[in-house]
N, C-alpha and C positions, 0 to 999 in steps of 0.2 A: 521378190525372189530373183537371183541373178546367177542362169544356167549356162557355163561354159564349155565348149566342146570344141577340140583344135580338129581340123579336116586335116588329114597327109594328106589325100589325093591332092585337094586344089590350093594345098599350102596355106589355109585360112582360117583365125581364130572365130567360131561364131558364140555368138555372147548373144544371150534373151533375158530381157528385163521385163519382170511383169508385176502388177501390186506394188504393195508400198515398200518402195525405196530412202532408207535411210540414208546419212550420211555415213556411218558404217559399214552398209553393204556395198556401198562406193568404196571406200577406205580398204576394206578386206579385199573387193575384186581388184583394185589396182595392186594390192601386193601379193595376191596370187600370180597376176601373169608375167607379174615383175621381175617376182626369185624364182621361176619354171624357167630351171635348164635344159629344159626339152624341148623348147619350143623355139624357132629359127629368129636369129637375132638380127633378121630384116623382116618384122612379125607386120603380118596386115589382121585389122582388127574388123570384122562387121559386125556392129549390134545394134540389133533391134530391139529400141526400148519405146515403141509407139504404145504401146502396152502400160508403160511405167508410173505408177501414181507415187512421185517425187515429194517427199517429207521434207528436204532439207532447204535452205537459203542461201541468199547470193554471200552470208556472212559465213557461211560452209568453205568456199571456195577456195580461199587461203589453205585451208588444211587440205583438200583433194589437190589441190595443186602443189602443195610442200610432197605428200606421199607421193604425186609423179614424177617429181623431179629427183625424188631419194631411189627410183626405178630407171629412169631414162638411161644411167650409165650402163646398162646391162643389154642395152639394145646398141645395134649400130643405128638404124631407123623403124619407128614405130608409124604406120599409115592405119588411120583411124575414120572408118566412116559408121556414122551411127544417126539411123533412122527415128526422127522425133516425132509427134503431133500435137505436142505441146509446146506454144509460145515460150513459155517459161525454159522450159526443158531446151530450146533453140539456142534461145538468149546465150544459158549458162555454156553451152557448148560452144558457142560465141567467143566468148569471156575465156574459156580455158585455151582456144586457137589464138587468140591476142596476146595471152601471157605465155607462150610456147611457140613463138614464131622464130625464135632465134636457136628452137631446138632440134633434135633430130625426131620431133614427134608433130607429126600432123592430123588434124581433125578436121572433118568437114560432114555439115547436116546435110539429109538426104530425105527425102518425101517416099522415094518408089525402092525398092530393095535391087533393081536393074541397075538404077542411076548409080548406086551406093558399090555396087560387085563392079560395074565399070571404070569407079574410078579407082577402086584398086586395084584394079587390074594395068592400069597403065602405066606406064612410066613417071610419066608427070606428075605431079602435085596440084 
């Protein structure tokens, strides 16, 4: 299941993943927050998917990355931090920062949910 809730106060998308994660429930959450005109279009993302028992494959990957690049135009910058405990689940989040390095969308894994709200909280990348 994959629970979204934008904060106004601290301006930040928080996203929970828990159970089993299709390729689907990826596919639907990238284009929920993709066409939400409500949402500021220098969006920071935190999600917590330590929870997340991940169905899908590294052969998946093509299609979640085709769906975020059919979204990226609608953001000026997307900052994406999201807390893994799975190797597997690392990797992939790996893989999608290497095909997205020349975008206006950043990803970076986080172990403690501190580490994860301080980097986006900064400026930096």
């Amino acid at each position: 299941m994959i629970k979204i809730n934008y904060d106004n106060k601290i301006k930040v998308l928080f996203v929970e993943c828990s159970g089993i994660i299709e390729i689907e429930d990826m596919l639907e959450y990238v284009n929920n927050f993709g066409n939400d005109n409500t949402l500021p279009r220098d969006l920071l993302i935190f999600e917590n998917a330590s929870k997340a028992d991940v169905k899908f494959t590294a052969n998946d990957l093509p299609l979640l990355l085709e769906k975020l690049f059919t979204v990226l135009p609608n953001y000026k910058t997307i900052k994406h931090a999201v807390i893994h405990s799975d190797p597997v689940n690392t990797a992939f989040a790996m893989i999608i920062n290497k095909e997205t390095t020349n975008n206006n969308y950043k990803i970076k894994v986080f172990s403690t949910e501190k580490a994860a709200m301080d980097w986006l909280k900064t400026d930096k990348n």
